[in-house]
FIMAR-47457 format. One record per atom (N, C-alpha, C): atom name; x, y, z. Coordinates in steps of 0.2 Angstrom, whole numbers, padded with zeros to 4 digits. Atoms other than C-alpha are relative to their C-alpha. Layout:
# FIMAR-47457
  site      x      y      z
    CA      X      Y      Z
...
END
This chain:
# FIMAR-47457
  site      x      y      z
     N   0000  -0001   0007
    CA   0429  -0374  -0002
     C   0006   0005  -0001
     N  -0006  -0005   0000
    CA   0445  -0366  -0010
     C  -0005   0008  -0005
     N  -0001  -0006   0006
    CA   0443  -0349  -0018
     C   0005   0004   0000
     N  -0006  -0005   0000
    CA   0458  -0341  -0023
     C   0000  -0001  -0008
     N   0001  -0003   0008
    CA   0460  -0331  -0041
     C   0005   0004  -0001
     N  -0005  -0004   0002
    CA   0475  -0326  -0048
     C  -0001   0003  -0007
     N   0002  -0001   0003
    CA   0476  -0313  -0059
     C   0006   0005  -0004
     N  -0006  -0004   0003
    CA   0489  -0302  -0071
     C  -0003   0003  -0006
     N   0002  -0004   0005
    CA   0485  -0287  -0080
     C   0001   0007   0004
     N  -0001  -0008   0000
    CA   0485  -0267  -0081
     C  -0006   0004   0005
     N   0004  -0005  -0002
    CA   0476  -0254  -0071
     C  -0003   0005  -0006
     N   0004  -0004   0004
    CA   0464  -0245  -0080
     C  -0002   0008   0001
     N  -0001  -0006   0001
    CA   0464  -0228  -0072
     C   0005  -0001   0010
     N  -0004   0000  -0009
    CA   0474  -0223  -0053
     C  -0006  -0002   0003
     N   0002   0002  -0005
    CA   0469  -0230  -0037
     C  -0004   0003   0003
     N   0002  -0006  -0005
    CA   0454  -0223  -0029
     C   0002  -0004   0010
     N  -0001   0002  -0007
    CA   0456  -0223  -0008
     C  -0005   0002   0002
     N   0005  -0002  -0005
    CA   0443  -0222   0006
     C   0002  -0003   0006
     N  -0001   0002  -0008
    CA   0442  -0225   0024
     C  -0007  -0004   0003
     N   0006   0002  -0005
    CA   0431  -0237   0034
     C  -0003   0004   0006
     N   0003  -0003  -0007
    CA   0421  -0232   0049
     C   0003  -0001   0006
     N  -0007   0001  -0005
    CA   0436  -0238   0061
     C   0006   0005  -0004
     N  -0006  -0003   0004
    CA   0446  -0226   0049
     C   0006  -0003  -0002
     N  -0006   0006   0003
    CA   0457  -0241   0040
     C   0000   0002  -0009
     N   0003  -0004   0006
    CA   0461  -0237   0024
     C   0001  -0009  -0007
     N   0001   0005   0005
    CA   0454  -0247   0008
     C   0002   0004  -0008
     N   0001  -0001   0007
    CA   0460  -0246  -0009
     C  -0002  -0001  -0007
     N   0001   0001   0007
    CA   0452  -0248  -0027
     C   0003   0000  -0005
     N  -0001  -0001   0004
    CA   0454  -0251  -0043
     C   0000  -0006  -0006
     N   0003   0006   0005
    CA   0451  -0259  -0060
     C   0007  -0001  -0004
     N  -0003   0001   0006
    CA   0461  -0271  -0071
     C  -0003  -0003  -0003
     N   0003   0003   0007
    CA   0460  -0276  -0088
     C   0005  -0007   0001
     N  -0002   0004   0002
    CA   0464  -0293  -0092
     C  -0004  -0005  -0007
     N   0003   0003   0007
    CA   0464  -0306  -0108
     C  -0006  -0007   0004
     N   0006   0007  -0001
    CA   0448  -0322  -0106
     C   0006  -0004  -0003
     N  -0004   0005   0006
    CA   0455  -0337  -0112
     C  -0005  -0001  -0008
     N   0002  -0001   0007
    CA   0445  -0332  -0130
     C   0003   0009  -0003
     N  -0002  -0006   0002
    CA   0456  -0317  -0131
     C  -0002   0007   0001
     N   0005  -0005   0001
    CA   0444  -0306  -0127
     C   0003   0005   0010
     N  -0003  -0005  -0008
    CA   0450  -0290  -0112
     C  -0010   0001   0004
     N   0003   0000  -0006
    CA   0440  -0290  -0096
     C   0001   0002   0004
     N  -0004  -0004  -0007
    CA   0440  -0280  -0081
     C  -0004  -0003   0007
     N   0002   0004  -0007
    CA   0437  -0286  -0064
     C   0004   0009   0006
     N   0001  -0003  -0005
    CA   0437  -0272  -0048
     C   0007  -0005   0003
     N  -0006   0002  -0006
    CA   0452  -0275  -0034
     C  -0001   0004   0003
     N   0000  -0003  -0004
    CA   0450  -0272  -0018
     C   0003  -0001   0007
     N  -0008  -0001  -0005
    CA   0463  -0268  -0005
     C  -0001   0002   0006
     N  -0002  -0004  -0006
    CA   0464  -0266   0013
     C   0006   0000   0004
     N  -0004   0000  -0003
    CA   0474  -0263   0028
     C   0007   0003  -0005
     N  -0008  -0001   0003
    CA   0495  -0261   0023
     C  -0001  -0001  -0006
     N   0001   0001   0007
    CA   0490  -0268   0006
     C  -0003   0007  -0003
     N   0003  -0008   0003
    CA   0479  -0253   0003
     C   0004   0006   0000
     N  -0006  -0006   0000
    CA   0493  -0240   0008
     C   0005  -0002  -0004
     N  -0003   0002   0005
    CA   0503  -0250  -0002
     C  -0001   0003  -0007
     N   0001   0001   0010
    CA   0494  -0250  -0019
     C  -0003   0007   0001
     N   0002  -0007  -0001
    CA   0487  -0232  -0015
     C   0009   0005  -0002
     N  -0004  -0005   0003
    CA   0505  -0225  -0016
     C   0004  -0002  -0006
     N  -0007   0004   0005
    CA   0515  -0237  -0027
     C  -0005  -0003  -0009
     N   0004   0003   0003
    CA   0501  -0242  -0039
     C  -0002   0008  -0005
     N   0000  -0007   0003
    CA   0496  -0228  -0055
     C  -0005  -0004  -0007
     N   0003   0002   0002
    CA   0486  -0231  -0071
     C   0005  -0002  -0006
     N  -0006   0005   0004
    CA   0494  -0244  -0085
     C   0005  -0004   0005
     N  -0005   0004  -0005
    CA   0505  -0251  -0071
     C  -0004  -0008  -0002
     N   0003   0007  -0001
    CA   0505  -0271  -0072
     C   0002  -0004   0003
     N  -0001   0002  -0005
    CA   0503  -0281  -0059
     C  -0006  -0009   0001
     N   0005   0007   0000
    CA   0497  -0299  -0054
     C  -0002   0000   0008
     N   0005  -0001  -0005
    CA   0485  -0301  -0041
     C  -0001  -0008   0003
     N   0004   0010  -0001
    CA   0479  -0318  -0030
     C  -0004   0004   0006
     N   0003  -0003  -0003
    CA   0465  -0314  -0021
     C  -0007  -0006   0002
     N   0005   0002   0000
    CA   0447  -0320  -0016
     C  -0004   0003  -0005
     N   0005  -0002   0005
    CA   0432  -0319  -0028
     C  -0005   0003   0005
     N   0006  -0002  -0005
    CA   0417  -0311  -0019
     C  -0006   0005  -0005
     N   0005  -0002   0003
    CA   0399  -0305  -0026
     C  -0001   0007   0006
     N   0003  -0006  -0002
    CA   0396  -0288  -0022
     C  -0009   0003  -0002
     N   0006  -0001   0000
    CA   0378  -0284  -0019
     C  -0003   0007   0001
     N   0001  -0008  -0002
    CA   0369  -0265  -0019
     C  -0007   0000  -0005
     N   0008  -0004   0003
    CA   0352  -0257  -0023
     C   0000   0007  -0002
     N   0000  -0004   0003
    CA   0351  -0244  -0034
     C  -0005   0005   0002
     N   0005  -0003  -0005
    CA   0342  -0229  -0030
     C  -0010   0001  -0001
     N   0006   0002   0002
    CA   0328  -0233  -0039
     C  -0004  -0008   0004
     N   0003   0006  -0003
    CA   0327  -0249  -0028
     C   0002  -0007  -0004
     N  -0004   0006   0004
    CA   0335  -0261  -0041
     C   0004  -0002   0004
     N  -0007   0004  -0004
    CA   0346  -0274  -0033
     C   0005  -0001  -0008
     N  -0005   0001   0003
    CA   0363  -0275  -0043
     C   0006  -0004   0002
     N  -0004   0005  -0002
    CA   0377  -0287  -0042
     C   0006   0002  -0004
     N  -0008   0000   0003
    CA   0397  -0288  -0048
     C   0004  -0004   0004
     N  -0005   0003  -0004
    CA   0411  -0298  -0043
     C   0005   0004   0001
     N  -0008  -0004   0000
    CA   0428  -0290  -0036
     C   0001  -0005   0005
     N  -0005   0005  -0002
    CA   0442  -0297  -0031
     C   0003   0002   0005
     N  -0002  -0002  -0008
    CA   0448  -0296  -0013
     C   0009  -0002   0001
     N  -0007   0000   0001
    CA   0467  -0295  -0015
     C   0004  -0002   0008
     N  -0002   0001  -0006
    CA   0477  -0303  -0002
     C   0009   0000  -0003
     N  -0009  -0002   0004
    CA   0495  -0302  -0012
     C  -0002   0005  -0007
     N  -0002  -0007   0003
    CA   0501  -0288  -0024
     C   0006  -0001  -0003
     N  -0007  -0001   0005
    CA   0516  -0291  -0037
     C   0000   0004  -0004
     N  -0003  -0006   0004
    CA   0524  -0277  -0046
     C   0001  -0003  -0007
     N  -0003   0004   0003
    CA   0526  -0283  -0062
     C   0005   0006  -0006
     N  -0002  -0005   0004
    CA   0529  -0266  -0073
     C  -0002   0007   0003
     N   0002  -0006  -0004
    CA   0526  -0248  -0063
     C   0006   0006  -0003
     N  -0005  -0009  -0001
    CA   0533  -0230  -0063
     C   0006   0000   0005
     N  -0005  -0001  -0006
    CA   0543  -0232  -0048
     C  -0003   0007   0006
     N   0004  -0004  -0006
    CA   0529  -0220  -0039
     C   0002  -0003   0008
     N   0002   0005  -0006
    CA   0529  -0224  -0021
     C   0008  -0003   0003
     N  -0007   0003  -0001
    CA   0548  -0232  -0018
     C   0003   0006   0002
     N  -0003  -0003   0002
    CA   0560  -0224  -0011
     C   0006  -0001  -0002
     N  -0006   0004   0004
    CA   0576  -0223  -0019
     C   0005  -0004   0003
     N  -0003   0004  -0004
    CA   0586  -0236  -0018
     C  -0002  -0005   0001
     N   0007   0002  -0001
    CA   0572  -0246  -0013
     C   0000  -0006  -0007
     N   0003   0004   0007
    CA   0569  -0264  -0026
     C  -0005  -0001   0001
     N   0008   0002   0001
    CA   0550  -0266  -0033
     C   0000  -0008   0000
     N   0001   0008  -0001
    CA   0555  -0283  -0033
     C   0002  -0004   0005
     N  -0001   0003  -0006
    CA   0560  -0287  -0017
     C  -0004   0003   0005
     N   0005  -0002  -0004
    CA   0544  -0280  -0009
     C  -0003  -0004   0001
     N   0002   0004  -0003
    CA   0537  -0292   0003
     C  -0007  -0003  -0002
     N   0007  -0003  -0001
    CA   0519  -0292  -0003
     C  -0003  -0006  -0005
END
């Protein structure tokens, strides 16, 4: 069964980063995007491996960027013992569409980055 979800909008605030229990590092971060009833929505990204180093230095808050990823249910229990659920999007590409230029160095084109 295919799951793949492209997607193209804004970051809502900087990139948070952590590190897995092997020490790999993952990146987060939430964009806004429009439904098709016009209405803004935000969906979770989440980044590993070179992607995460990537979007960790190059990636900043209002940046716009289009995404193609997997969907995935995120599942967790609250500390009250509530189970809770969300979807994030398991990013496997990463287009620049509008940024600061964080992160490059100079010289360097945002649009000729392999990713």
């Amino acid at each position: 069964m295919l799951n793949q979800c492209v997607l193209t909008g804004n970051l809502g605030q900087d990139p948070e980063v952590f590190y897995s229990s092997e020490g790999n590092p993952v990146t987060s971060f939430n964009i806004a995007f429009h439904s098709s009833k016009k209405k803004t929505c935000w969906i979770r990204v989440v980044c590993f491996q070179k992607l995460a180093d990537i979007a960790a230095r190059c990636l900043h808050k209002g940046a716009k960027i289009a995404v193609i990823g997997t969907l995935d249910r995120h599942i967790w229990e609250t500390d009250e013992g509530v189970s809770k659920s969300t979807y994030q999007l398991i990013a496997n590409t990463l287009e620049f569409i509008k940024t600061d230029g964080r992160g490059f160095k100079e010289g360097e084109n945002k649009d000729d980055t392999p990713f």
